[in-house]
C-alpha positions as CSV (number, residue, x, y, z in Angstrom):
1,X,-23.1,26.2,-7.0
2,X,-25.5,24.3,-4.7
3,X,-25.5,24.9,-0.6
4,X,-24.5,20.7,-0.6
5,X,-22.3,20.7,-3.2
6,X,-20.4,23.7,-1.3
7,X,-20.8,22.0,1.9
8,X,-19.3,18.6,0.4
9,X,-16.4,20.4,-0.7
10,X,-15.4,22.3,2.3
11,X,-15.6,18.8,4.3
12,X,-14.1,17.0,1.4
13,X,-10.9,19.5,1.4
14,X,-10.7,19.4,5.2
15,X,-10.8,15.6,4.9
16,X,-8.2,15.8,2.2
17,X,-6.2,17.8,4.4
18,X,-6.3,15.4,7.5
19,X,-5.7,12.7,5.4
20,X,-2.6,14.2,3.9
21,X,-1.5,15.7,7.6
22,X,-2.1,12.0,8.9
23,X,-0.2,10.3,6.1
24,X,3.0,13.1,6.0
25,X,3.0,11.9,10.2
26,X,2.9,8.7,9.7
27,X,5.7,8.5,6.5
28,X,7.7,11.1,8.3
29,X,8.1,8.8,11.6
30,X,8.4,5.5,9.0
31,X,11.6,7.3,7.0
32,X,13.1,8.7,10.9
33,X,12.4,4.9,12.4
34,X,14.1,3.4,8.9
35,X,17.0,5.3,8.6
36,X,17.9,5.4,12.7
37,X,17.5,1.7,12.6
38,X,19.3,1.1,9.6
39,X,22.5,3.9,10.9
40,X,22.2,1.9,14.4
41,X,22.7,-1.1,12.5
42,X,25.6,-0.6,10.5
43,X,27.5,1.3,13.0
44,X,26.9,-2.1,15.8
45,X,28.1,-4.1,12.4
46,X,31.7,-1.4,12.5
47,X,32.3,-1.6,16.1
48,X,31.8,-5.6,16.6
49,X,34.4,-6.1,13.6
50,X,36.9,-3.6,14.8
51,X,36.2,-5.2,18.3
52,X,36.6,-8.6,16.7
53,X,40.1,-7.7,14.7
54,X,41.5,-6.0,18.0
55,X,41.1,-9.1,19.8
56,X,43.2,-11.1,17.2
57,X,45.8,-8.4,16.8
58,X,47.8,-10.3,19.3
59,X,47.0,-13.8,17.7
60,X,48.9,-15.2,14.9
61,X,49.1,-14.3,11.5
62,X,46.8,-17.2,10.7
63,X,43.6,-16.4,13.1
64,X,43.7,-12.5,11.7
65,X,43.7,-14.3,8.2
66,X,40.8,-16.6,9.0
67,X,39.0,-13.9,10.5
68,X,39.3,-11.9,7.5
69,X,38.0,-14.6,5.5
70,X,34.7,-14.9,8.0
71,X,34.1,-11.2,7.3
72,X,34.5,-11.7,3.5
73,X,32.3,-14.4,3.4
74,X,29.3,-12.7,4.8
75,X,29.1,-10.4,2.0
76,X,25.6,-9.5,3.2
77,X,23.4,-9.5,6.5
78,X,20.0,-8.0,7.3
79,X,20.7,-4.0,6.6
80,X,24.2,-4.5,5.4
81,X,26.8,-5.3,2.7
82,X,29.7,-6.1,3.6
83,X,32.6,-5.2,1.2
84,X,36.7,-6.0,1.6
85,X,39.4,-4.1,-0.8
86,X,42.1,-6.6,-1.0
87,X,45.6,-4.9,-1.3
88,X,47.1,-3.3,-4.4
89,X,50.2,-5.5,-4.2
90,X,49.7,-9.2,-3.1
91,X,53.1,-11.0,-1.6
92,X,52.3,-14.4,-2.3
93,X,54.6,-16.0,-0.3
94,X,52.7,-14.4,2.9
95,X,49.4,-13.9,1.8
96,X,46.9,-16.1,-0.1
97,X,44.3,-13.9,-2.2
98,X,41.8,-16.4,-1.8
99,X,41.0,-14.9,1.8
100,X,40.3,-11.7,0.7
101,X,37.6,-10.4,-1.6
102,X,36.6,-7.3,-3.8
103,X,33.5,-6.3,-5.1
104,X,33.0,-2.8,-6.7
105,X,29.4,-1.6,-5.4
106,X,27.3,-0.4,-7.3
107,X,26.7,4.0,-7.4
108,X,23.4,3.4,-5.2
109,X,21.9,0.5,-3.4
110,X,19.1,-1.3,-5.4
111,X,16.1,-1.2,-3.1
112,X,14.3,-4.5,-3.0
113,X,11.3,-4.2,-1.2
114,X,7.8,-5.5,-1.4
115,X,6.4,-2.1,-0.3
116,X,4.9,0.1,-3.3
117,X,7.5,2.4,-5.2
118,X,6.0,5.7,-3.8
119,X,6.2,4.2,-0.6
120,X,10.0,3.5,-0.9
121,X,10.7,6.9,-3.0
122,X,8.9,8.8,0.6
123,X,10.8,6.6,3.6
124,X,14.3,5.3,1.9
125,X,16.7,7.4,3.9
126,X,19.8,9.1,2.3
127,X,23.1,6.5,1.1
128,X,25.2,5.1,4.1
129,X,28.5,4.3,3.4
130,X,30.7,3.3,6.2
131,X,34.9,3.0,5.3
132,X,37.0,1.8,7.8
133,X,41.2,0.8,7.3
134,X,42.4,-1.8,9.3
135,X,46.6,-1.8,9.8
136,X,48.4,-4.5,11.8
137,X,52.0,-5.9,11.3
138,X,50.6,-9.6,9.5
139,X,48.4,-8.9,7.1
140,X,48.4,-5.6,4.5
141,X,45.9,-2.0,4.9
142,X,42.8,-3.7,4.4
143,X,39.7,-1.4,3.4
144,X,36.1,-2.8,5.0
145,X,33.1,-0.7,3.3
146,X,29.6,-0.9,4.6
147,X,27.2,-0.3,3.0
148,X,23.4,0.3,4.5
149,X,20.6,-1.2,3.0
150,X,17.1,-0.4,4.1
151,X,14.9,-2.6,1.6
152,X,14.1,-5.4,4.9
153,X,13.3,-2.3,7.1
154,X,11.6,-0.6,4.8
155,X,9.2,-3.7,4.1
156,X,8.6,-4.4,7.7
157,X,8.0,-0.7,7.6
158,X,5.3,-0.8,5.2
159,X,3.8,-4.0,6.5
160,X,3.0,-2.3,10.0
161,X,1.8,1.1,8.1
162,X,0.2,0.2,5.4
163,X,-2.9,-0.6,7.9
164,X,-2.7,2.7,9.4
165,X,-2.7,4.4,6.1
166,X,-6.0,2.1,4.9
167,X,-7.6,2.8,8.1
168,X,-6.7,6.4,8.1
169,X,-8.3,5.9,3.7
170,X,-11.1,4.5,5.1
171,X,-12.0,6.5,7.7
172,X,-11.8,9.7,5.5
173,X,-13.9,8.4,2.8
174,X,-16.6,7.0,5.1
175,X,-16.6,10.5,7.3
176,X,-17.2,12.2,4.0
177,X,-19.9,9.9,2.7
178,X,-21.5,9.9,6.3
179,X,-21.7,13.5,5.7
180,X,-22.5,13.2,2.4
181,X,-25.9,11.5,2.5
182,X,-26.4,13.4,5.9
183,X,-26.2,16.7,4.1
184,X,-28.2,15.3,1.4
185,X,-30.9,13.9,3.9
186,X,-31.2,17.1,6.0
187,X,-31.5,19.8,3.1
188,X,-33.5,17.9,0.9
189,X,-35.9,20.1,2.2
190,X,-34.3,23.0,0.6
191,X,-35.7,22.1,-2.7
192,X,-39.5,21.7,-1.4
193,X,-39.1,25.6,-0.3
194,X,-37.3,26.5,-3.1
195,X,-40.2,25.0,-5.5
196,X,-42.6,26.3,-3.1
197,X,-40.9,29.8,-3.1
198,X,-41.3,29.6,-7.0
199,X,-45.0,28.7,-6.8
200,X,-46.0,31.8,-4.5
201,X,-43.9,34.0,-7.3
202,X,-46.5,33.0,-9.4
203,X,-49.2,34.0,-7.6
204,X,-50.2,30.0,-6.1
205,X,-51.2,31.2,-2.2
206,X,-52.7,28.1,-1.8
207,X,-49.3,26.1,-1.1
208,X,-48.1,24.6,2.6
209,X,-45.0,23.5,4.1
210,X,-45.0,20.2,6.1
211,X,-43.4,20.0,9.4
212,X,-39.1,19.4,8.6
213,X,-37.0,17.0,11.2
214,X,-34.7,19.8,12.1
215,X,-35.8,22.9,13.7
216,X,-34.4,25.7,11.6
217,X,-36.1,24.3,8.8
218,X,-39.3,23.6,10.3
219,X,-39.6,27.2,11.7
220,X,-39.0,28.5,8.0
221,X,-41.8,26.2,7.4
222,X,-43.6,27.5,10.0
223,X,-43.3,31.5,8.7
224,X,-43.7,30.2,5.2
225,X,-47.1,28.6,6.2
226,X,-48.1,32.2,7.8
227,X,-46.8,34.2,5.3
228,X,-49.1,32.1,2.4
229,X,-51.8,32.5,4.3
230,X,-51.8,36.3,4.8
231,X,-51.3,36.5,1.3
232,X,-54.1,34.3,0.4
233,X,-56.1,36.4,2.6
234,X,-54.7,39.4,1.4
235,X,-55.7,38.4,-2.5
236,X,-58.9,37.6,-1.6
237,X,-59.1,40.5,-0.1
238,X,-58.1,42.6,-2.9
239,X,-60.3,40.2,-5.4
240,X,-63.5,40.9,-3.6
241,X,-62.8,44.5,-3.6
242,X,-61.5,44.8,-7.0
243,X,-65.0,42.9,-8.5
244,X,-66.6,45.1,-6.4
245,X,-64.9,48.2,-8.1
246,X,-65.3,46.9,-11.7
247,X,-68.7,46.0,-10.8
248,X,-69.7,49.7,-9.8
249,X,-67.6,50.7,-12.8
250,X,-70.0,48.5,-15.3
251,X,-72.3,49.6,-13.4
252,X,-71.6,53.1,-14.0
253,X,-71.1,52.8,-17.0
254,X,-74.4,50.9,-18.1
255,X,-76.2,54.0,-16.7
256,X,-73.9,56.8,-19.0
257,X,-74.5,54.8,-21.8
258,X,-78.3,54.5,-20.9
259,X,-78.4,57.9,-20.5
260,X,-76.4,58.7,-23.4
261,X,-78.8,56.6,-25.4
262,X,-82.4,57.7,-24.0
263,X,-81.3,61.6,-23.5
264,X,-78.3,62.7,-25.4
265,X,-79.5,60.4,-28.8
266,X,-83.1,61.6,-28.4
267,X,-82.2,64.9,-28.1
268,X,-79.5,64.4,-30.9
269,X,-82.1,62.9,-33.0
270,X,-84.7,66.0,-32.3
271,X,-82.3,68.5,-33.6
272,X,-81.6,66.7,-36.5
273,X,-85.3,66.5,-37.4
274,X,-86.0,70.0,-36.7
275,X,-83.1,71.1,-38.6
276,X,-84.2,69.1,-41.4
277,X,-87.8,70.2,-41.6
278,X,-86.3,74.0,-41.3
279,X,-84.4,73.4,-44.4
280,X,-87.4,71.9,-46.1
281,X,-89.9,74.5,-45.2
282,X,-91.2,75.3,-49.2
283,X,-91.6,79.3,-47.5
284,X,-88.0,79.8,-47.2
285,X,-86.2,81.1,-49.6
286,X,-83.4,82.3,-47.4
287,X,-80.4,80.5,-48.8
288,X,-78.4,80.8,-45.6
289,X,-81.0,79.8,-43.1
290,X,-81.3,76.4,-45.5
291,X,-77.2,76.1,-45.3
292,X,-77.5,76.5,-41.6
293,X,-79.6,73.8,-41.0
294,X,-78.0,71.9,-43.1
295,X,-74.5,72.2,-40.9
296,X,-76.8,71.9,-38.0
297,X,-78.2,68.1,-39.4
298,X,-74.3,67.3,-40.2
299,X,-73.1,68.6,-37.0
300,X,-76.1,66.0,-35.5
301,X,-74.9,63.1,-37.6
302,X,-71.5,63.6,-36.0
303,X,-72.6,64.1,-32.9
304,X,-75.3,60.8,-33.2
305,X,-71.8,58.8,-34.3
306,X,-69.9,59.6,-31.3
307,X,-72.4,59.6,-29.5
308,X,-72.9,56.1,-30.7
309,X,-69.5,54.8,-30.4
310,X,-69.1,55.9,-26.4
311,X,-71.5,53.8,-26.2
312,X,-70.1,50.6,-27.5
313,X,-67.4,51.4,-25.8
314,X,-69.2,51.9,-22.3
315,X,-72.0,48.9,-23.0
316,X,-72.0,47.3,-25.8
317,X,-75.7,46.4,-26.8
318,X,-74.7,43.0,-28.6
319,X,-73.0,42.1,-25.2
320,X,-76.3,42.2,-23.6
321,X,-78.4,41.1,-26.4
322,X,-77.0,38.2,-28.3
323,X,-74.0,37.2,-26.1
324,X,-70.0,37.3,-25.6
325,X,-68.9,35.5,-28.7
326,X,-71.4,38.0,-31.3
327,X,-70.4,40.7,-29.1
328,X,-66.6,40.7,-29.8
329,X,-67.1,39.5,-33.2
330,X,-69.2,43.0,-33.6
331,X,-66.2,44.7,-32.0
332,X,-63.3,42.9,-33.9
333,X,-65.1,43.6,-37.4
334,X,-65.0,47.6,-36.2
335,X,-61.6,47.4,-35.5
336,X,-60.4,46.3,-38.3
337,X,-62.7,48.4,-40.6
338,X,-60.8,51.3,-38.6
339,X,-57.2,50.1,-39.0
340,X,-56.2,49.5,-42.3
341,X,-52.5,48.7,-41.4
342,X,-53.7,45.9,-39.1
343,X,-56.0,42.5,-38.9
344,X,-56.8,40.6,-35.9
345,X,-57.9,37.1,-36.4
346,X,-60.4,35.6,-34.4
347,X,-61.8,32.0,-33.9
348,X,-63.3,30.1,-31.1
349,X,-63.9,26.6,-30.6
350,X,-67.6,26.6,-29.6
351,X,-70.4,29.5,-28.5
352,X,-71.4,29.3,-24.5
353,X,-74.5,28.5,-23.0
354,X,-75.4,30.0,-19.4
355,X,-72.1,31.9,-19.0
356,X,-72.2,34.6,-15.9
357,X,-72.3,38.3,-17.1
358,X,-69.4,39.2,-15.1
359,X,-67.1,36.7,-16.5
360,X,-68.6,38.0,-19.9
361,X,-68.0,41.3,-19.9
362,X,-64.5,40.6,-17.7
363,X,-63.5,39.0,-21.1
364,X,-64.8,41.4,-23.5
365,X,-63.0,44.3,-21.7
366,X,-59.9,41.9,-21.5
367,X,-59.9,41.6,-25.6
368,X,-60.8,45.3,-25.8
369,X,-57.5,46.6,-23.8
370,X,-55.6,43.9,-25.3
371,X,-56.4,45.3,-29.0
372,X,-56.1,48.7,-27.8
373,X,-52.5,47.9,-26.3
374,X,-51.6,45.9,-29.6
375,X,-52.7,49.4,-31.8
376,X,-50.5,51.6,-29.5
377,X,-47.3,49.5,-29.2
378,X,-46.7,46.6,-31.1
379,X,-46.1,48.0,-34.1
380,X,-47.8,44.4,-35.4
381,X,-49.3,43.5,-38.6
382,X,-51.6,40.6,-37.6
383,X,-53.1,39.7,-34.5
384,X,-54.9,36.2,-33.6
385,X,-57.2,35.9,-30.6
386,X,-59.0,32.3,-29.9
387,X,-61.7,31.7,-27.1
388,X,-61.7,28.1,-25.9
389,X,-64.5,27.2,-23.4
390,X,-64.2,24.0,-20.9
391,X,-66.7,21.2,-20.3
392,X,-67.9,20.3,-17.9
393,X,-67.9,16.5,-19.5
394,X,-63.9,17.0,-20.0
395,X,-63.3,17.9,-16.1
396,X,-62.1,21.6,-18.1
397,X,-64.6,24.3,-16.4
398,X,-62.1,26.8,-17.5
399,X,-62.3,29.5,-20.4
400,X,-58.7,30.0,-22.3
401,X,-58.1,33.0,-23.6
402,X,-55.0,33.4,-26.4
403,X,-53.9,36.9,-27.8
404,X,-50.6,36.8,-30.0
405,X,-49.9,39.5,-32.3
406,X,-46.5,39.7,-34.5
407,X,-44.9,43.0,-33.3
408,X,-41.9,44.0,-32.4
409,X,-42.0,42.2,-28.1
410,X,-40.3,43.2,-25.2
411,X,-38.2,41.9,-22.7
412,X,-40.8,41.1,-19.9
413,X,-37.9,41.4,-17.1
414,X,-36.8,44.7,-17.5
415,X,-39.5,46.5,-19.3
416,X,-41.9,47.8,-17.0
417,X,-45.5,47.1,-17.8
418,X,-48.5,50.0,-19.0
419,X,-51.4,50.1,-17.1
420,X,-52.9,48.0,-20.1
421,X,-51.2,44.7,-19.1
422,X,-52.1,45.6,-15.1
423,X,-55.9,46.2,-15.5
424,X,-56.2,42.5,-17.7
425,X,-54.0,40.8,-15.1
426,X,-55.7,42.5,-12.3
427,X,-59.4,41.7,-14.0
428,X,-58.0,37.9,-13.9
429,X,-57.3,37.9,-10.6
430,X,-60.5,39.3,-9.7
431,X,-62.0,36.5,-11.8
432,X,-59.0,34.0,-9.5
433,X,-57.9,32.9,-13.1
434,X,-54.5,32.9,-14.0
435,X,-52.8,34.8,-16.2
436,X,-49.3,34.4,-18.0
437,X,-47.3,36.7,-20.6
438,X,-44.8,35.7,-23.0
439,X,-42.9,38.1,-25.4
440,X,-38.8,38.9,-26.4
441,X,-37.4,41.3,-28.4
442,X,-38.6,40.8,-31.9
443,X,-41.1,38.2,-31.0
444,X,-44.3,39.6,-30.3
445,X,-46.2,38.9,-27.4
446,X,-48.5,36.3,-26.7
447,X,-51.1,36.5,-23.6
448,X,-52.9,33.6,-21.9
449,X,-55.9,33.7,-19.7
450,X,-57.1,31.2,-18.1
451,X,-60.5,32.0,-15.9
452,X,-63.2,29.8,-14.0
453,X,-66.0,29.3,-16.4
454,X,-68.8,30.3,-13.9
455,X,-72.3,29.7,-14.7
456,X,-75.3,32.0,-14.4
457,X,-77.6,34.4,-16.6
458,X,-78.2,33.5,-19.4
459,X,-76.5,35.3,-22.8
């Protein structure tokens, strides 16, 4: 869940609830205001006709009769209906019906308003019913029922609320937009760190914050700025030093392999010869001296082959000689003539002209500890390597490297790497390539390299 979208929701809900608090004030002081003006009502409607029938108590029997008929006859007023119970027994030769009427109510009072049911349901106030017996020596126990009814007050009601409710609405929903597209303005800026965040993870020290409108931010931009830098710094640091390592290592190593080559193969080859022209001496018959050299001259041959192979491994000849692509052709053809239980593939699109020796032998020794870490691990069956070099003409002055083999893969988050994979992605750096591993359980591994194609001796 998104810092806005949890924002949004904690002002939305807080909205929500003023909205609601607003609206249960407002409904609460509607239903109070409805039912004491429709109580007020009906009692003023009681008092005036048991005012009006005490005045004519001492009149004749025919004004009490007439007035009886005036309050029949109204039935209903504004809040009220007006109902008369006309006695059990009639005496017709005193009293004529026709002056008195009876109308059952209804169980409840049928609301007719033009306010909006939910409305009505929230401010109609609870039944009124008012009874009242009149006596008097002329005319028979007369019941008067009143009955409330709020539908007039309730639509004046809602006609004087219903605009305090839609500007209450209204209000609400353009606070909550306001701070909507405010939140939405001010931490757009969040994503631009975030992505930039996710570039420095991968190793891109070259990326700047602008300046952000609001202060917070624009310090974080501020330390983020720093922070790149020192780290950009920092890798070039570490770049400069670690080509200046490998470069003494090669360096080193040219000269054990020169020396292994001019003294320890000389010498090799100098006791093999001797050894062999002491068993071929036609004077000696000694069985055992000719037995000896001849474990001396296979002790030699051994000793020539390893001798050879610490060299190939220290500096390869080809490499030197006839260039990167005939150099780890030379050393893919070994390997495989070593491991029967394995292949490795290799293709390239084009050979190089005028490549520099230290991206050369970077990517031999990259392909070297990358087939040395397939052997050990993988448990693979066949491995494919292809070398793809830029052009210049194609804006590409970048060489691609691509190692997948068909082993058994690990899970690059919690499996912590050899110090295989760290000295190729640590060679990358120091060549400021990139370098980018893909693998799961059961999926082999595939490495890319991408390095600056630099130009300089020739192959």
């Amino acid at each position: 869940m998104s810092l806005r979208f949890r924002l949004n929701l904690l002002i939305t809900s807080l909205f929500l609830l003023i909205l609601l608090g607003g609206s249960y004030y407002v409904i609460n002081n509607v239903r109070q205001a409805v039912q004491n003006e429709v109580d007020a009502t009906a009692h003023l409607a009681l008092q005036l006709i048991e005012t009006a029938i005490s005045i004519v108590e001492t009149e004749e029997e025919t004004v009490q009769q007439r007035l009886l008929q005036q309050i029949a006859n109204i039935k209903s007023t504004r809040h009220l209906h007006i109902y008369i119970r006309t006695p059990s027994v009639i005496d017709e030769n005193r009293y004529s019906p026709a002056i008195y009427q009876y109308e059952e109510p209804v169980s409840e009072m049928p609301i007719t308003s033009d306010a909006p049911g939910w409305f009505v349901h929230l401010v109609q106030p609870p039944p009124l019913k008012i009874r009242r017996w009149l006596y008097g020596p002329d005319i028979p126990s007369t019941e008067i029922l009143i009955w409330a009814n709020p539908s007039d007050e309730i639509t004046e009601a809602w006609a004087e609320t219903r605009g305090v409710l839609g500007l209450l609405l209204v209000f609400v929903v353009l606070a909550n937009a306001l701070v909507y597209f405010s939140l939405g303005r001010d931490l757009a800026p969040i994503e631009t760190i975030l992505v930039a965040l996710d570039g420095i993870e991968q190793g891109n020290y070259q990326l700047r914050l602008p300046r952000f409108r609001l202060p917070e931010l624009n310090r974080i931009s501020e330390k983020f700025n720093l922070m790149a830098e020192y780290l950009q710094r920092s890798r070039d640091e570490n770049s400069m030093l670690t080509q200046r390592s490998l470069a003494i290592q090669e360096n080193e190593r040219r000269y054990i392999a020169h020396e292994l080559h001019d003294e320890l193969g000389q010498t090799i080859s100098a006791i093999k010869a001797v050894a062999v022209s002491i068993g071929q001496q036609p004077d000696r018959e000694d069985k055992s001296i000719r037995d000896s050299a001849g474990t001396i001259v296979t002790f030699a041959n051994h000793m020539h082959d390893v001798a050879r192979n610490m060299m190939r491994r220290l500096r390869p000849a080809a490499l030197d000689e006839l260039g990167l692509i005939t150099a780890l052709e030379d050393m893919i053809d070994d390997w495989n003539s070593r491991h029967d239980d394995i292949f490795c593939h290799f293709s390239f699109d084009r050979r190089p002209e005028n490549t520099q020796e230290t991206l050369n032998i970077s990517l031999y020794r990259i392909v070297q500890e990358g087939l040395t870490n397939i052997l050990k691990h993988s448990g693979a069956s066949e491995v494919y390597i292809h070398l793809a070099f830029g052009s210049p003409l194609t804006q590409k002055n970048h060489v691609e490297l691509t190692m997948r083999d068909n082993g058994r893969g690990f899970d690059p988050a919690t499996t912590q790497w050899g110090l295989g994979l760290l000295g190729i992605r640590e060679r990358v750096q120091a060549l400021q390539g990139v370098f980018t591993l893909d693998s799961g359980i059961g999926k082999g591994v595939l490495i890319r390299v991408s390095v600056p194609m630099q130009r300089g001796v020739n192959e």
